[in-house]
C-alpha positions as MATLAB code, in Angstrom:
seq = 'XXXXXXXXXXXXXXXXXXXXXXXXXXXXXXXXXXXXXXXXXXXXXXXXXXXXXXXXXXXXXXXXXXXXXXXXXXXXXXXXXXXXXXXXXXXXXXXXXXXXXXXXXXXXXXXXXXXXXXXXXXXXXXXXXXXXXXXXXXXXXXXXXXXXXXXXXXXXXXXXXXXXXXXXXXXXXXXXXXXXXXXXXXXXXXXXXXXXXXXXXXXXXXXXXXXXXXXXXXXXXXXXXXXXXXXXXXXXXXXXXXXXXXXXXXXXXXXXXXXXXXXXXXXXXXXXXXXXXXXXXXXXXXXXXXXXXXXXXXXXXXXXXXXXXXXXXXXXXXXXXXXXXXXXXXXXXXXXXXXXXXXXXXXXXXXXXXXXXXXXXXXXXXXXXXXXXXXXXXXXXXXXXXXXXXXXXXXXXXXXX';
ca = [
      -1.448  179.739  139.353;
      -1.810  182.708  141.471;
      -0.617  186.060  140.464;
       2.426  186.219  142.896;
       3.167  183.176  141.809;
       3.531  183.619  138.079;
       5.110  187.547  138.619;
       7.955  185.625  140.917;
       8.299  182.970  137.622;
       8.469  186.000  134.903;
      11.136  187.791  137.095;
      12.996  184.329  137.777;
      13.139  183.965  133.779;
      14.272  187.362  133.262;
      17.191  187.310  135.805;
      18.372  183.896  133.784;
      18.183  185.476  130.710;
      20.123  188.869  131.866;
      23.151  186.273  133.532;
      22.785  184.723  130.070;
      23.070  187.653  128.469;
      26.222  189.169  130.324;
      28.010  185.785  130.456;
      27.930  185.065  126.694;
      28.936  189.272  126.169;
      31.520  188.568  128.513;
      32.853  185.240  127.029;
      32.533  187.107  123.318;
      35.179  189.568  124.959;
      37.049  187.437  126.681;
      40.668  188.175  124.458;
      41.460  184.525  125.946;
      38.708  183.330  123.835;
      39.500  185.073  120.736;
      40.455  183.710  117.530;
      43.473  184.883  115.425;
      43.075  185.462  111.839;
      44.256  182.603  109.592;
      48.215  183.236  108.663;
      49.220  183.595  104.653;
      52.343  182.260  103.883;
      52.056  183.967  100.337;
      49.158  186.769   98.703;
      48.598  186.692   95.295;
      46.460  189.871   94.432;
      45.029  189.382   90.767;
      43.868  192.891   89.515;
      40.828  192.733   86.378;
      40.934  196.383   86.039;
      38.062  198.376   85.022;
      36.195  195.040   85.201;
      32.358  194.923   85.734;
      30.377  192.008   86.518;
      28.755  192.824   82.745;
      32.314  192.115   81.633;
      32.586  188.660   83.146;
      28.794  188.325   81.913;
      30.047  188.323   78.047;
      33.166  186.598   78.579;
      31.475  183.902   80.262;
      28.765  183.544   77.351;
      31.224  183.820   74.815;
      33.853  180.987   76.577;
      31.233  178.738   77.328;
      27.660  179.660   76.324;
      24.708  181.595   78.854;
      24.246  177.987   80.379;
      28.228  176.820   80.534;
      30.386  176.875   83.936;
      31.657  180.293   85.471;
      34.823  181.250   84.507;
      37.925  180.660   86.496;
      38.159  183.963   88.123;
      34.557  183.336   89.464;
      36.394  182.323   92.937;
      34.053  180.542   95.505;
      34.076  182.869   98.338;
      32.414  186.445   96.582;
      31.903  190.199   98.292;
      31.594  193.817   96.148;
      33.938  197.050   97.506;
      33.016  200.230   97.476;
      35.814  202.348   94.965;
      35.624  205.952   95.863;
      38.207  207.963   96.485;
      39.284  210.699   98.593;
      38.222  213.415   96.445;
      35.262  211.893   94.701;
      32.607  209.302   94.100;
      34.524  207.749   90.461;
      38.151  206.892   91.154;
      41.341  206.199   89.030;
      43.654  203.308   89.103;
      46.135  205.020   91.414;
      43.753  206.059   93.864;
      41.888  202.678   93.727;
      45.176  200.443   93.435;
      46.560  202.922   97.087;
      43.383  202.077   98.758;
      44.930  198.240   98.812;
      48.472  198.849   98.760;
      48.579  201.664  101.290;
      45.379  201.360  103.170;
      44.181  204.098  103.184;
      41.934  206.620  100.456;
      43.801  208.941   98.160;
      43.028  211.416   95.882;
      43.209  210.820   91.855;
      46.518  210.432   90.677;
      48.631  209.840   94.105;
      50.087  206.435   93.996;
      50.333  205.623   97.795;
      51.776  209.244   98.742;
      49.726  212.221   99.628;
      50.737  215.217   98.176;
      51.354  217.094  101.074;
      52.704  214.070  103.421;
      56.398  213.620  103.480;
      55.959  210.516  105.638;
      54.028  207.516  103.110;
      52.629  204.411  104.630;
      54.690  201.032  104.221;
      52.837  199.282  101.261;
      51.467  195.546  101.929;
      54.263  194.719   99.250;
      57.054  196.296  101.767;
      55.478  194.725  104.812;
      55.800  191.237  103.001;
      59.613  191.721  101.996;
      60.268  193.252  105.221;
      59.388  189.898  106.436;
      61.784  188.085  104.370;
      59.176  187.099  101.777;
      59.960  187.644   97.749;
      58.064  190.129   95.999;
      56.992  190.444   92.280;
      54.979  192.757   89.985;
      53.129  191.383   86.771;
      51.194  193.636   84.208;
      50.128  194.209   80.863;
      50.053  197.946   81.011;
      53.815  199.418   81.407;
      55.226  197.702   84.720;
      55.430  201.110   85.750;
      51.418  202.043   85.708;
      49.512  203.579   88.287;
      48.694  200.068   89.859;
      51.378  198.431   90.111;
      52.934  201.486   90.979;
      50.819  201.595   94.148;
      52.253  198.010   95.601;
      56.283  199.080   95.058;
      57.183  203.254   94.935;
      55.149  206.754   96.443;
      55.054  209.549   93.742;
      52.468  212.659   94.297;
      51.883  211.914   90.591;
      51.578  208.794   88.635;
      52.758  209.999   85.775;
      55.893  210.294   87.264;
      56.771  206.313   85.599;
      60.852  207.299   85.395;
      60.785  208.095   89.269;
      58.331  204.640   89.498;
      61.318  202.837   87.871;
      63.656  204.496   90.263;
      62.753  203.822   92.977;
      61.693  199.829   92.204;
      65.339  199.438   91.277;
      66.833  201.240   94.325;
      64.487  201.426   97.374;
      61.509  198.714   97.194;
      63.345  196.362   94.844;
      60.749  193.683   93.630;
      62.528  190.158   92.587;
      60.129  190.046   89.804;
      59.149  192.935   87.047;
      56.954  191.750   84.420;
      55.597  193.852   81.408;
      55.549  196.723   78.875;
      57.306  199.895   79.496;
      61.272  199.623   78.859;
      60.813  203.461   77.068;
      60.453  204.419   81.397;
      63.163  202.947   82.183;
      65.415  204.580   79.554;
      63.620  207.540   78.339;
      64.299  210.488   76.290;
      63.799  213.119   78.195;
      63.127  213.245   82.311;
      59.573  212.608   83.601;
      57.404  215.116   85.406;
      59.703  214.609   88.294;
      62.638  215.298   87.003;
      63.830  211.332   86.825;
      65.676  209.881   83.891;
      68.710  207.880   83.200;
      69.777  204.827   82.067;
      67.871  202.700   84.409;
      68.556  199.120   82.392;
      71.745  199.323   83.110;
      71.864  200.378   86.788;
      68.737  197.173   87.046;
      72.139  195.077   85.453;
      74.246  196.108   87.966;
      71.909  195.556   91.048;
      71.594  192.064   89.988;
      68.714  191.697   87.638;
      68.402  189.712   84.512;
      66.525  192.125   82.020;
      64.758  190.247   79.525;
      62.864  191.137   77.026;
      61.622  188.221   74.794;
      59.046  185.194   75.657;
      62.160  183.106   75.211;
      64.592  184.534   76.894;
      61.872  185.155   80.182;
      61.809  181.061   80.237;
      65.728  181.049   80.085;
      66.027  183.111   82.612;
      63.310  181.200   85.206;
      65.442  177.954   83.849;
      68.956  179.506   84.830;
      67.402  179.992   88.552;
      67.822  184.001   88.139;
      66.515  185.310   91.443;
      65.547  188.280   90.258;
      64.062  189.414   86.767;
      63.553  192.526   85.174;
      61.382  191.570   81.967;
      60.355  194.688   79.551;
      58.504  193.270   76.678;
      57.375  196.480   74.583;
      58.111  200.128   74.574;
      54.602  200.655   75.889;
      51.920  198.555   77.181;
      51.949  195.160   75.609;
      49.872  193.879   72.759;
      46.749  193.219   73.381;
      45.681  189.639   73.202;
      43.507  189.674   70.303;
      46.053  191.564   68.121;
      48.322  188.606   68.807;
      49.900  186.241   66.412;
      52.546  183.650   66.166;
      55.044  184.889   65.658;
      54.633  187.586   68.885;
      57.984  187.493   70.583;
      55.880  188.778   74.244;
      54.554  186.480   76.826;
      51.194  186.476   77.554;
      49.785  187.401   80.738;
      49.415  183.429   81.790;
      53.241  183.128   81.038;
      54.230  185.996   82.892;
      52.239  184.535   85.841;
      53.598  180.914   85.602;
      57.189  182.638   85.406;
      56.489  184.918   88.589;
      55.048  181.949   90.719;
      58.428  179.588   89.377;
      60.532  182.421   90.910;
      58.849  183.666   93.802;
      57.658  180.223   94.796;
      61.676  179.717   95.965;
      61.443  181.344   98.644;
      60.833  179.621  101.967;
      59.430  182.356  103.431;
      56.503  182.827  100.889;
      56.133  185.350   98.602;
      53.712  188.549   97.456;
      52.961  188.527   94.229;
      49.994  191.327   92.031;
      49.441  190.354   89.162;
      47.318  192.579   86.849;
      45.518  192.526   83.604;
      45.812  196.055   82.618;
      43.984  196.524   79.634;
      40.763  195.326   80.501;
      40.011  198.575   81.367;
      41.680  200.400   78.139;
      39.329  197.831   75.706;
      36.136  199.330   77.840;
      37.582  202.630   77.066;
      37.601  202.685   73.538;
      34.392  200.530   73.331;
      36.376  197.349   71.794;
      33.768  194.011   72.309;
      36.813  191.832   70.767;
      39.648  193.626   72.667;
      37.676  193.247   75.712;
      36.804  189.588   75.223;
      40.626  188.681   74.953;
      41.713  190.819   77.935;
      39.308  189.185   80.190;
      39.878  185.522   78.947;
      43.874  186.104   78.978;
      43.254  186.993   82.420;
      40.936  183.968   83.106;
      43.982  182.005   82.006;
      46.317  183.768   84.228;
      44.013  182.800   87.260;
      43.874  179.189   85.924;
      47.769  179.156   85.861;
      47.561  180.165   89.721;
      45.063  177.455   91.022;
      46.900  174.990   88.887;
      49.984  176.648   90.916;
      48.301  175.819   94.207;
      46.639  172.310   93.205;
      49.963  170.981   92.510;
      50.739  171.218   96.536;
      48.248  170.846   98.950;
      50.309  173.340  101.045;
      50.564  175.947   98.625;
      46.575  175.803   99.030;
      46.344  175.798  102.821;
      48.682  179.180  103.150;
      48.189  181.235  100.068;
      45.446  183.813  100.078;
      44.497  184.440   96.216;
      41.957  187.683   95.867;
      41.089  188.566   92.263;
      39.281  191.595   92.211;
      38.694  195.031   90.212;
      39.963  198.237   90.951;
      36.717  200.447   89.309;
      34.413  199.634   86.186;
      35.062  201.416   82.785;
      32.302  202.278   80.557;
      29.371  201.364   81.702;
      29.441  198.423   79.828;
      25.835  196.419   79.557;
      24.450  193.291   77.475;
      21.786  194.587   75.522;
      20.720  191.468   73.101;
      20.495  189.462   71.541;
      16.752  189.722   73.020;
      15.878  186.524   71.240;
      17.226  183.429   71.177;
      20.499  182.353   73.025;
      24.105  183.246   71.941;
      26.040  179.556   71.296;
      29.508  178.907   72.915;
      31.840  180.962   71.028;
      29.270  183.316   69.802;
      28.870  186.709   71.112;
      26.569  189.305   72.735;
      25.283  193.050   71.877;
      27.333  195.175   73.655;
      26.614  199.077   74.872;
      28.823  201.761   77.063;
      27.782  204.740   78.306;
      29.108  207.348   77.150;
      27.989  210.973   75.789;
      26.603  212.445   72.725;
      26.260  210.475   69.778;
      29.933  210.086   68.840;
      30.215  206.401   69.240;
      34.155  206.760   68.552;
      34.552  208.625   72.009;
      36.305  207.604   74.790;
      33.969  206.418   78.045;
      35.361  207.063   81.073;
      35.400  205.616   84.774;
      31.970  204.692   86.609;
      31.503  204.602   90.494;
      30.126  201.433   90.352;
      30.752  198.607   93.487;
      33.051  196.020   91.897;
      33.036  192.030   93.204;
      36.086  190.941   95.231;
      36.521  187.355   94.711;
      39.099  184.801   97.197;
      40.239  181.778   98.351;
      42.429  180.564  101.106;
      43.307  181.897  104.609;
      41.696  185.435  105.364;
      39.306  184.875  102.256;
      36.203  184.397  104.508;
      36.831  187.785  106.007;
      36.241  189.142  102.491;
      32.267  187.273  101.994;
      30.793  190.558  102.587;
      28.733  193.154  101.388;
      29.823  197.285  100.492;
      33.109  196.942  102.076;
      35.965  199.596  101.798;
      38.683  198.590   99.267;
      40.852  199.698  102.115;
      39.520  196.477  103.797;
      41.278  194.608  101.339;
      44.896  195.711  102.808;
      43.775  195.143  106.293;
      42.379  191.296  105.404;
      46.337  191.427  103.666;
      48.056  192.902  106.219;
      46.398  190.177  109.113;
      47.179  187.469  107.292;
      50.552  188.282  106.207;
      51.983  185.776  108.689;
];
């Protein structure tokens, strides 16, 4: 082959490979050729907060031993968010719980308002019942906490929880309120914005059936009541390892099961969060059997969804479930036992950070990346790496169909 001959082959090849090249760019952004995102008929957001893959770690062990199968909440399609805030690297619940209502970062403390915006963003919660879909709220903390909060009412302050209540009740009005907290919606003296009243009543007279026993939350999901208001303690519930018998409150699971029999009536689909508060308060105060309950009781709650969606292979197809954690509390780590294994039902050596030698002291936040696990339309879009919790509202908001 002669020199000409193979210089006229190379510049053949590379004037095949630049048409390649521009034809497949071209067809790539082509808008006839792209895809839509996959359409929700229903979210379910499950919240684990101040969860930390160390926490699933010992609740896994203890359920069902360091060789058993992952827990429940360990949802096939898996990514890790990035939880800063606005005004700093650690984050708080309102700030965190914003990022995914709201989409967008806020500082500590706002629950999807800025403090010097007059103009909020619609929550992914609005969007949905702007669309004719139901809408519901489920926690352990008081129903009025900075996460829920986020999904359902703007307040510069979250511990505004009177003006939370308010404006559930008269502006975003959820069909479902599940939880502690009937002292906020009745309280003694006005919160730090100036809110009080009688709020039980006026949630009587706008149609709700307040509840406030186990028993009385089934009789009202048997009557058909389209709307529930269920306050189960003055403050956050009781934790699930302090339970006994004779406990008159629903657990988390129940709560669920109740939401998703109510919601679930609504042709249109629903939006539902559903969050296990006080994962994050065991962490704080260093509790290895408070934490062990709160992540198990909200293990259960996730089984009581994808039994929800196995009973109807449609309910599958067009719900997007996302269980994830809003930061990690403690620094929580397995440090032992170094020999041996732990047998199902045993347990593990725990350790938080936390300073000084006072082991009684609270730990506080960490700005740890915490997983973000899914299923079902839009969940794919999640399978990534470092991504902004504010991606979580936009992978919500495109699906929302």
């Amino acid at each position: 082959m002669t020199s000409r001959t193979r210089t006229r082959l190379i510049f053949a090849f590379l004037l095949f490979f630049l048409d390649s090249t521009a034809l497949w760019a071209g067809d790539a952004g082509d808008p006839r050729r792209e895809t839509s995102p996959p359409q929700a008929r229903s979210i379910i957001l499950m919240v684990a907060d101040g969860l930390g893959m160390a926490n699933v770690t010992a609740a896994r062990i203890h359920k069902n031993g360091p060789d058993g199968p992952p827990l429940f909440l360990e949802l096939p399609q898996v990514g890790y968010q990035r939880t800063y805030g606005a005004d700093g690297i650690v984050t708080d619940s309102a700030a965190a719980a914003s990022a995914w209502a709201c989409g967008e970062k806020f500082n500590h403390g706002e629950v999807c308002l800025h403090a010097d915006s007059k103009e909020p963003p619609k929550s992914i919660l609005e969007l949905a019942g702007m669309k004719g879909k139901a809408t519901g709220l489920v926690a352990t903390s008081t129903i009025t906490h900075a996460t829920p909060a986020a999904f359902a009412s703007h307040v510069a302050s979250r511990k505004c929880e009177t003006e939370i209540a308010r404006q559930y009740l008269r502006i975003t009005r959820p069909d479902v309120l599940l939880g502690g907290g009937w002292s906020r919606f009745a309280p003694a003296q006005p919160d730090p914005c100036g809110a009080s009243g009688d709020l039980l009543a006026e949630a009587r007279a706008r149609g709700y059936s307040v509840v406030h026993t186990e028993s009385d939350l089934r009789g009202a999901v048997e009557r058909g009541a389209s709307r529930i208001l269920g306050l189960f303690a003055g403050e956050a519930m009781t934790p699930e390892n302090r339970r006994t018998a004779e406990s008159f409150e629903p657990p988390l699971w129940e709560m669920t099961a109740s939401a998703l029999k109510t919601l679930g009536r609504n042709p249109r689909g629903f939006f539902l969060l559903v969050e296990g508060s006080q994962i994050d308060h065991a962490n704080h105060r260093k509790d290895l059997p408070y934490l062990l309950g709160e992540v198990l009781g909200f293990d259960r709650a996730v089984k009581t969804v994808l039994d929800w969606l196995e009973e109807q292979p449609s309910r599958k197809d067009s719900t997007l479930l996302v269980v994830v954690s809003d930061h990690e509390t403690g620094g929580f780590a397995i440090h032992g036992p170094r020999k041996g294994l732990t047998a199902k039902g045993g347990s593990i050596e725990p350790g938080w950070s936390f300073t000084g030698g006072d082991t009684s002291q609270k730990v506080g936040h960490t700005g740890v990346d915490t997983p973000v696990w899914s299923l079902g339309p839009g969940s794919s879009l999640l399978n990534r790496p470092a991504m902004e919790n504010t991606e979580i509202y936009r992978v919500m908001k495109s699906v929302l169909d």
